[in-house]
C-alpha atoms as an extended CHARMM CRD file, in Angstrom:
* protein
*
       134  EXT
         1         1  UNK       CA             -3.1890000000       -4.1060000000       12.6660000000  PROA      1               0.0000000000
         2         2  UNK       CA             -1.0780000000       -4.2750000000       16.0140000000  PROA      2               0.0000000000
         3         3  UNK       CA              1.6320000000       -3.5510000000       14.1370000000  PROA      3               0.0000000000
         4         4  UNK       CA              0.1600000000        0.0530000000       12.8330000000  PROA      4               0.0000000000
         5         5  UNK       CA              1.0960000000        2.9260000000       14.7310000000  PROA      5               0.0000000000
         6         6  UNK       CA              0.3320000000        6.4250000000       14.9560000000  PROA      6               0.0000000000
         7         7  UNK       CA              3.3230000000        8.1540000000       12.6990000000  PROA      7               0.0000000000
         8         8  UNK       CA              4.1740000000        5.3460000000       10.3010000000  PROA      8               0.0000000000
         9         9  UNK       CA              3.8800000000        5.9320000000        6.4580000000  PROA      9               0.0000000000
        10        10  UNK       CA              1.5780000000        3.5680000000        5.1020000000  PROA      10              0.0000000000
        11        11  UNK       CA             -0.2010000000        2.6170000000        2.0280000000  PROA      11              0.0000000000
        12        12  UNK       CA             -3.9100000000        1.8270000000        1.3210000000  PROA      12              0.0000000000
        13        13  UNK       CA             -5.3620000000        0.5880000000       -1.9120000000  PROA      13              0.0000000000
        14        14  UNK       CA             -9.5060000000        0.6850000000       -1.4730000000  PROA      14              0.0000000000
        15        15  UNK       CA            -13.1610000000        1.5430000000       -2.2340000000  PROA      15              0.0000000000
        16        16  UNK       CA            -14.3930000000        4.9810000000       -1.4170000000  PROA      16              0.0000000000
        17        17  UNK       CA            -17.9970000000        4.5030000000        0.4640000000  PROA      17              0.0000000000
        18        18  UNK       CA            -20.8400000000        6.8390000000        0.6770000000  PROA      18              0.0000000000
        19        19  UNK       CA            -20.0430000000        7.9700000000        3.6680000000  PROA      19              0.0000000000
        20        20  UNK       CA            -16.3870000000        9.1700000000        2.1650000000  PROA      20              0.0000000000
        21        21  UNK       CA            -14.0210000000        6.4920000000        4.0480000000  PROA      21              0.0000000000
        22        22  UNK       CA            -12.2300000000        4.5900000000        2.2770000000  PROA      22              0.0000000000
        23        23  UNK       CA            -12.6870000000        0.5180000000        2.8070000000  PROA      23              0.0000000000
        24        24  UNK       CA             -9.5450000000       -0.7070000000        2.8610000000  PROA      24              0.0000000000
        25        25  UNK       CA             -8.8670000000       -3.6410000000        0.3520000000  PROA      25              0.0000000000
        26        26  UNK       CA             -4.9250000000       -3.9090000000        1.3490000000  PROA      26              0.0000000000
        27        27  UNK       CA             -2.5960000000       -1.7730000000        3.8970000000  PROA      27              0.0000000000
        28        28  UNK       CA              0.9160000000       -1.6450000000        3.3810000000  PROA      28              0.0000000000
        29        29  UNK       CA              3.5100000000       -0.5290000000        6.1130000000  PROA      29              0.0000000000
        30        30  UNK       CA              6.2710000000        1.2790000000        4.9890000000  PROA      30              0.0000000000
        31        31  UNK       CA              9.4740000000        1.2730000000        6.1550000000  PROA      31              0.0000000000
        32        32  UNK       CA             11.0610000000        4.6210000000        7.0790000000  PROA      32              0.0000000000
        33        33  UNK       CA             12.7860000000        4.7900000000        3.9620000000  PROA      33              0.0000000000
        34        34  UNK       CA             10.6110000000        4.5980000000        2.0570000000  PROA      34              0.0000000000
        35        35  UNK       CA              8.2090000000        7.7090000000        3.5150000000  PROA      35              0.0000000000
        36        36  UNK       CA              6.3190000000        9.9720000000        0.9150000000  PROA      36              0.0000000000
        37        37  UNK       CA              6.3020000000        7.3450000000       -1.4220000000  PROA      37              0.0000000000
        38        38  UNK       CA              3.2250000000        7.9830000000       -3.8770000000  PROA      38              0.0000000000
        39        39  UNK       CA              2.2080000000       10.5650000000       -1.1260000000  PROA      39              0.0000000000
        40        40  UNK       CA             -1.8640000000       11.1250000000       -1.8120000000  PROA      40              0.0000000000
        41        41  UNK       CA             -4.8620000000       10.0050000000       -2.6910000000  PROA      41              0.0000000000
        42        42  UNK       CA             -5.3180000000        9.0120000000       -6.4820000000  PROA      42              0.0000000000
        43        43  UNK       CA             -7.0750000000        6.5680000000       -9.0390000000  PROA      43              0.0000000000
        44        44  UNK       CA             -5.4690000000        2.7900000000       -9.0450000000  PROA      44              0.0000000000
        45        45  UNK       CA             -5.9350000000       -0.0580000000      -10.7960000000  PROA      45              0.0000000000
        46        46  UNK       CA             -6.6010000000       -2.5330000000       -8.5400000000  PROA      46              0.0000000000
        47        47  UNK       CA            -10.1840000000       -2.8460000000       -9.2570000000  PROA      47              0.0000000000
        48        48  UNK       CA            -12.5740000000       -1.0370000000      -11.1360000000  PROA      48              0.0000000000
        49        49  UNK       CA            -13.0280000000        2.5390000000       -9.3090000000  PROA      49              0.0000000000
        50        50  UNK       CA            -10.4700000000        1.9880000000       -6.8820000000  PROA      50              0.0000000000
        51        51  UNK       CA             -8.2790000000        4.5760000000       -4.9260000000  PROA      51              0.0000000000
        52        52  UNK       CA             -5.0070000000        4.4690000000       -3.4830000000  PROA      52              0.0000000000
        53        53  UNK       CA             -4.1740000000        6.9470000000       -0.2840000000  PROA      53              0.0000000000
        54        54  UNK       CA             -0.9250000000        7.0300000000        0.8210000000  PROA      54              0.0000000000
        55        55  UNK       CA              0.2440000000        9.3170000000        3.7250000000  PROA      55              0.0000000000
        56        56  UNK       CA              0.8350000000        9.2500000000        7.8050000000  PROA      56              0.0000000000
        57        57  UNK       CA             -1.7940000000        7.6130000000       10.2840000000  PROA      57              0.0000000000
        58        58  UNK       CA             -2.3910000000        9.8040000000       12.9440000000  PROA      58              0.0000000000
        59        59  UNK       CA             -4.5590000000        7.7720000000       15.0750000000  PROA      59              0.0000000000
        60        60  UNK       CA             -6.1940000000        4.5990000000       14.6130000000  PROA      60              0.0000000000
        61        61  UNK       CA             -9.8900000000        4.4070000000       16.3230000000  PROA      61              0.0000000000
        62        62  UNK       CA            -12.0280000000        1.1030000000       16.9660000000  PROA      62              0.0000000000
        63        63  UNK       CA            -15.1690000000        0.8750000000       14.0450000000  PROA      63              0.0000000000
        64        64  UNK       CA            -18.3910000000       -0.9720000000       13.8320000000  PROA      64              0.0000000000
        65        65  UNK       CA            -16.8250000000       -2.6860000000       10.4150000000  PROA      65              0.0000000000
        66        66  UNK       CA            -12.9900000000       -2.8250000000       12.2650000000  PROA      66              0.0000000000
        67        67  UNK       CA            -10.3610000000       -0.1890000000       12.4330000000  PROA      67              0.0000000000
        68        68  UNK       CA            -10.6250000000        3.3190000000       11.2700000000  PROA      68              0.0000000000
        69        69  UNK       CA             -7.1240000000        4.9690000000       10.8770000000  PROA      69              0.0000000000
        70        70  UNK       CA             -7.1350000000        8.2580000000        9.7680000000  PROA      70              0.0000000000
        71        71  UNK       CA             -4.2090000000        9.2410000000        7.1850000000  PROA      71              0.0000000000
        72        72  UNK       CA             -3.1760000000       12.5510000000        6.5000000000  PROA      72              0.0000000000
        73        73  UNK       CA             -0.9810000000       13.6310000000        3.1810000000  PROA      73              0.0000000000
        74        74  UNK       CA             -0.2000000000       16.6950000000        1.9060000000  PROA      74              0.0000000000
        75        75  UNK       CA             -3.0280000000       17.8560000000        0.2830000000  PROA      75              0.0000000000
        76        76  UNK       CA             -5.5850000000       15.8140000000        2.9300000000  PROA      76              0.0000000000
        77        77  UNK       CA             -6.5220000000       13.1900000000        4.8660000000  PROA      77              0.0000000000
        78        78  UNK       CA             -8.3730000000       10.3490000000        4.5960000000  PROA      78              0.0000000000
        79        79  UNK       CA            -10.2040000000        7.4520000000        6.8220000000  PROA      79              0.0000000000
        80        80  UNK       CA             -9.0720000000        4.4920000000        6.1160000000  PROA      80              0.0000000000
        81        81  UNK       CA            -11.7110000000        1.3370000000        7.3050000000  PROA      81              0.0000000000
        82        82  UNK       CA            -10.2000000000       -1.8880000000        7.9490000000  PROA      82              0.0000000000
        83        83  UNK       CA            -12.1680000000       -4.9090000000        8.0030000000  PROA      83              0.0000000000
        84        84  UNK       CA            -10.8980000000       -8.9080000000        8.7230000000  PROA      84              0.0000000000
        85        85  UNK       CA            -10.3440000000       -9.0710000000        4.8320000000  PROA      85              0.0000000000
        86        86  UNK       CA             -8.2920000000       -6.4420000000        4.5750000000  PROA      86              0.0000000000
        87        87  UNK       CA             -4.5990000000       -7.4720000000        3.5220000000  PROA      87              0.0000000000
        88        88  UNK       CA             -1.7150000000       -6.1650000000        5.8410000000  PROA      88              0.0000000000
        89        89  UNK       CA              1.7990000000       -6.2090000000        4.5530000000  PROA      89              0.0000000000
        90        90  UNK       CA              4.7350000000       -4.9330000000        5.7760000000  PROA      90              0.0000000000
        91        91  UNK       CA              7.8220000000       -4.1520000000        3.2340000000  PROA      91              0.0000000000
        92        92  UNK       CA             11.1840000000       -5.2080000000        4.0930000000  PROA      92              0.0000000000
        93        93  UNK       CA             14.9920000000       -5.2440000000        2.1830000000  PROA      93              0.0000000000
        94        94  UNK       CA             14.8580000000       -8.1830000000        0.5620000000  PROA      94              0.0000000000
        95        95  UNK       CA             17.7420000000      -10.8270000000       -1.1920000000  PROA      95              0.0000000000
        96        96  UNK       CA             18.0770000000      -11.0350000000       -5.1010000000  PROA      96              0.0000000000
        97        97  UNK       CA             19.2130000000      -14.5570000000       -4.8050000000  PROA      97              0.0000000000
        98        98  UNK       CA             14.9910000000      -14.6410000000       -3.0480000000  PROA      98              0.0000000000
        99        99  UNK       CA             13.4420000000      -13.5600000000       -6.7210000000  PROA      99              0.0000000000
       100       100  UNK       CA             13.6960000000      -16.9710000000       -9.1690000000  PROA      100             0.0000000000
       101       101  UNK       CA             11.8160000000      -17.4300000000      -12.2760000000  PROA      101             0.0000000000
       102       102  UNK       CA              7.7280000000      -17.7480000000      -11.1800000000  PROA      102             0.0000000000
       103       103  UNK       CA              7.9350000000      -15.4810000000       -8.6570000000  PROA      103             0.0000000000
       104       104  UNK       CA              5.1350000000      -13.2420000000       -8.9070000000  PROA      104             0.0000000000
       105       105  UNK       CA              6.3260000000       -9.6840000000       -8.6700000000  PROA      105             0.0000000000
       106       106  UNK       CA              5.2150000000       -6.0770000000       -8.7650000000  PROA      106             0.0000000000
       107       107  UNK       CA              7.0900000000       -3.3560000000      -10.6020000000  PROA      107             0.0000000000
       108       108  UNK       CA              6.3720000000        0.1680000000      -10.0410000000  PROA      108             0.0000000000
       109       109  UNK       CA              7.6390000000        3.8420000000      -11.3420000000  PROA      109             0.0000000000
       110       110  UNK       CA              9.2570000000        1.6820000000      -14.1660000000  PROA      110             0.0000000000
       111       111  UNK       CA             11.1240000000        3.5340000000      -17.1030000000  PROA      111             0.0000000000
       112       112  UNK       CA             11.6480000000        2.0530000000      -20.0610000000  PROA      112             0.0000000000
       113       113  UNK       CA             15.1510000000        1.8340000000      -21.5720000000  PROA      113             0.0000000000
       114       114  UNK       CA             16.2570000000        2.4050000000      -25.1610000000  PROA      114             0.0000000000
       115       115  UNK       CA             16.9910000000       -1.3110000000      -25.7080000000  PROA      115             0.0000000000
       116       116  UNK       CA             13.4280000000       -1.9660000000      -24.4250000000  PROA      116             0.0000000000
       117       117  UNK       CA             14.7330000000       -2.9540000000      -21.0960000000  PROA      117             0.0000000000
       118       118  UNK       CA             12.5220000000       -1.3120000000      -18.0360000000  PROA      118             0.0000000000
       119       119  UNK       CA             14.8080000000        0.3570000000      -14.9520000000  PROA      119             0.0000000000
       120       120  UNK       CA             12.9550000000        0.6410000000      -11.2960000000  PROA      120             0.0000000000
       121       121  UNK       CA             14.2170000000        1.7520000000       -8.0870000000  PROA      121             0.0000000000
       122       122  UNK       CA             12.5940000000       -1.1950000000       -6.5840000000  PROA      122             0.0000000000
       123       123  UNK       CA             10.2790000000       -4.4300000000       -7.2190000000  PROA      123             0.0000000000
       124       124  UNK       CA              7.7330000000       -5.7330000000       -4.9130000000  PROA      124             0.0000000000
       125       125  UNK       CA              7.5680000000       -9.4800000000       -4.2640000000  PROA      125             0.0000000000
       126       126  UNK       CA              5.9400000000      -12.0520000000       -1.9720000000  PROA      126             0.0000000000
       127       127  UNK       CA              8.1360000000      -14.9520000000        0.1030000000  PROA      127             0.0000000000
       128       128  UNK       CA              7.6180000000      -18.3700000000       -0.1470000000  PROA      128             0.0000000000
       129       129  UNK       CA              5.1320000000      -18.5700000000       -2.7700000000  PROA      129             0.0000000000
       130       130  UNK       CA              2.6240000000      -15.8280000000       -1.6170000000  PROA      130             0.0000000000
       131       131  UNK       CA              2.6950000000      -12.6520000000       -4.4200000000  PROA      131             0.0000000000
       132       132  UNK       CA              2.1080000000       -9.1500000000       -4.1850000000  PROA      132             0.0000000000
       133       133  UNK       CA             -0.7580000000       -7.7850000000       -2.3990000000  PROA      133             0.0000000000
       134       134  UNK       CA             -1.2550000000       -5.6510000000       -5.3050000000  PROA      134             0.0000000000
């Protein structure tokens, strides 16, 4: 969480509560380049019910369950709860040679090929053993 400031792009796949926050089941930082990436808040399939909100934090505030960031995207803005079991990741350029068979990856905005074959602009993968928070 010391690592999330106000400005950044980030990621959040969650529960909506009651109260309309959003508990936070995973945060991912983005890196600069990769800003307005799946920009909004939408169904995902993490879990059953689950949302994802992607957009800017514009300020992070201490809450009785942890964190509260508030994330704003283009067509609103969300509060994002962070408890101790929330996931934080961070996305960095990584090394092909760093993907071997068994590594457990993630593969989004895939297109599949005429031969079959599926084309991304990117996968998502864990180092040294660890996966995807996804």
């Amino acid at each position: 969480m010391a690592d999330i400031k106000p400005g950044m792009f980030v990621g959040s796949a969650g529960m909506m509560q009651q109260d309309g926050t959003q508990k936070a089941i995973e945060v991912h930082i983005f890196p600069e380049s990769m800003r307005g990436t799946g920009e909004g808040h939408y169904d995902w399939d993490l879990l059953p019910k689950s949302k994802m909100t992607n957009g800017n934090v514009e300020h992070a505030v201490a809450g009785v369950d942890g964190p509260v960031l508030s994330v704003k995207y283009k067509d609103g803005e969300k509060k994002l709860v962070v408890t101790p079991q929330t996931i934080v990741v961070t996305y960095e350029i990584g090394k092909r040679e760093e993907v071997k068979p068994g590594t457990k990856i993630f593969v989004a905005a895939a297109k599949k090929q005429p031969d079959g074959a599926l084309q991304t602009p990117r996968i998502t993968y864990g180092r040294n053993g660890a996966g995807p928070a996804f």
